[in-house]
Legacy VTK file of the C-alpha trace (Angstrom):
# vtk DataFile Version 3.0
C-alpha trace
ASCII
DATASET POLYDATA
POINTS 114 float
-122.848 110.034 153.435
-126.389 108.092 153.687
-129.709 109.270 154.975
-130.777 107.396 158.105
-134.209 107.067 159.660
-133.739 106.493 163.474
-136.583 105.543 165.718
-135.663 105.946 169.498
-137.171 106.343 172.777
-136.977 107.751 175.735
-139.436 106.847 179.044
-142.761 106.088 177.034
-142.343 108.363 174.112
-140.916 107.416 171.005
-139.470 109.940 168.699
-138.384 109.174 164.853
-135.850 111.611 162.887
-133.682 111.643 160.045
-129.806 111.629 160.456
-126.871 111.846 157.740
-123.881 109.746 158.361
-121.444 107.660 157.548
-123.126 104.264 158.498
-125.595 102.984 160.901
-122.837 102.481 163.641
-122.159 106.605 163.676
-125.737 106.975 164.854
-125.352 104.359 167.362
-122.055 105.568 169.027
-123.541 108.984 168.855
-126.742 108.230 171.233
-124.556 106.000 173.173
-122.433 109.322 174.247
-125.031 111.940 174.136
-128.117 110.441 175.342
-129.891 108.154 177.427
-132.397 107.562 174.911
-133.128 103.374 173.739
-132.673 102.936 169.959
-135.623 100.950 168.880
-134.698 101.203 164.531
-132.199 102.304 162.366
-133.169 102.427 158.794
-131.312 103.347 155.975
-133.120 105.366 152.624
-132.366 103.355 149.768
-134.980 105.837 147.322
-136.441 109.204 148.057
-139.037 111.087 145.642
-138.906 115.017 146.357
-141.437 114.972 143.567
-145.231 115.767 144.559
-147.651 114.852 141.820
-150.736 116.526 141.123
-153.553 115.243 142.469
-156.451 114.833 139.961
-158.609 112.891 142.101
-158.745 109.721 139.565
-157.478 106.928 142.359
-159.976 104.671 144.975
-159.125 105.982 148.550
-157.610 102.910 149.856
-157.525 99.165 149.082
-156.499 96.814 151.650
-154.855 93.619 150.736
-154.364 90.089 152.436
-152.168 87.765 151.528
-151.418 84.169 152.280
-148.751 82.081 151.627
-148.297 78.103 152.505
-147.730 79.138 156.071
-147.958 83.028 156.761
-150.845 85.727 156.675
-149.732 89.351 155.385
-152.455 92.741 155.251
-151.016 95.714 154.298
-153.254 98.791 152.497
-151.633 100.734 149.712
-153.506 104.657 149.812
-154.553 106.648 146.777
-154.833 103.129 144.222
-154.877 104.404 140.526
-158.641 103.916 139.324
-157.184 102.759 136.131
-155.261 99.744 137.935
-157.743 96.815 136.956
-157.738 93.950 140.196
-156.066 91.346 138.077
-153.577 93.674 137.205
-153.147 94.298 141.096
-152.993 90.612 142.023
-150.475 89.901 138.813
-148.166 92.714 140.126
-148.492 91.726 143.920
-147.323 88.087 143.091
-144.837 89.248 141.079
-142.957 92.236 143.064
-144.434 91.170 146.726
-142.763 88.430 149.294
-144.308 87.533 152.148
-140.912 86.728 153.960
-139.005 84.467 151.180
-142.102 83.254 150.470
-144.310 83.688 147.417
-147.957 84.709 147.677
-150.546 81.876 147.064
-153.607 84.199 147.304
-154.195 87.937 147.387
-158.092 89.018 148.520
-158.043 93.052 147.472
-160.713 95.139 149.915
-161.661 98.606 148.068
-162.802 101.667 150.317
-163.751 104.710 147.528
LINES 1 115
114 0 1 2 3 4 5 6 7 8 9 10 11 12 13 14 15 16 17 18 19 20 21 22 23 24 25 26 27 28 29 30 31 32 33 34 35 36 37 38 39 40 41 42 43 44 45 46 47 48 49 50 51 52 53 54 55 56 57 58 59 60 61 62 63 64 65 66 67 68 69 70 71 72 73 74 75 76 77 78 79 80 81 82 83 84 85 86 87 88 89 90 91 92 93 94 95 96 97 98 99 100 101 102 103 104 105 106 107 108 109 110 111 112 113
């Protein structure tokens, strides 16, 4: 059984909950006969942490990244950004993990708020 993230509305109010089953099509057949809601999203959890660190205060509040490829713009921010994370270790990571689509990141500009 898999762990589903459904986003779904219903006039002008959206709603997002979690929902165990089977596969993606459960969750649709069972709005379809209960509900008159819209489904807008169906995502499945492929990893989920339970684990809460610590917080020692040692991370910049937010850094907010944009980056370009040959023909598309991406900005994103990642919260909470370990102090000890250097910003050429940040840019080497982000073009090595990071896509922009199926394309690979020509420039990253990094934006710190402390």
């Amino acid at each position: 059984m898999n762990k589903y993230q459904v986003q779904y509305k219903y006039n002008t109010k959206t709603f997002v909950d979690d929902f165990y089953a089977f596969s993606h099509d459960d969750i649709l057949n069972f709005f379809d006969n209960i509900s008159a809601c819209e489904i807008m999203e169906i995502r499945e959890y492929e990893y989920e942490n339970d684990f809460y660190p610590i917080d020692d205060g040692n991370y910049v509040k937010h850094a907010t990244i944009q980056m370009t490829s040959s023909n598309k713009k991406h900005t994103f921010r990642i919260p909470k950004l370990k102090k000890i994370v250097s910003e050429n270790e940040l840019l080497n990571h982000l073009k090595t993990f990071i896509k922009i689509g199926v394309d690979i990141p020509k420039t990253a500009k990094v934006t710190y708020k402390n």
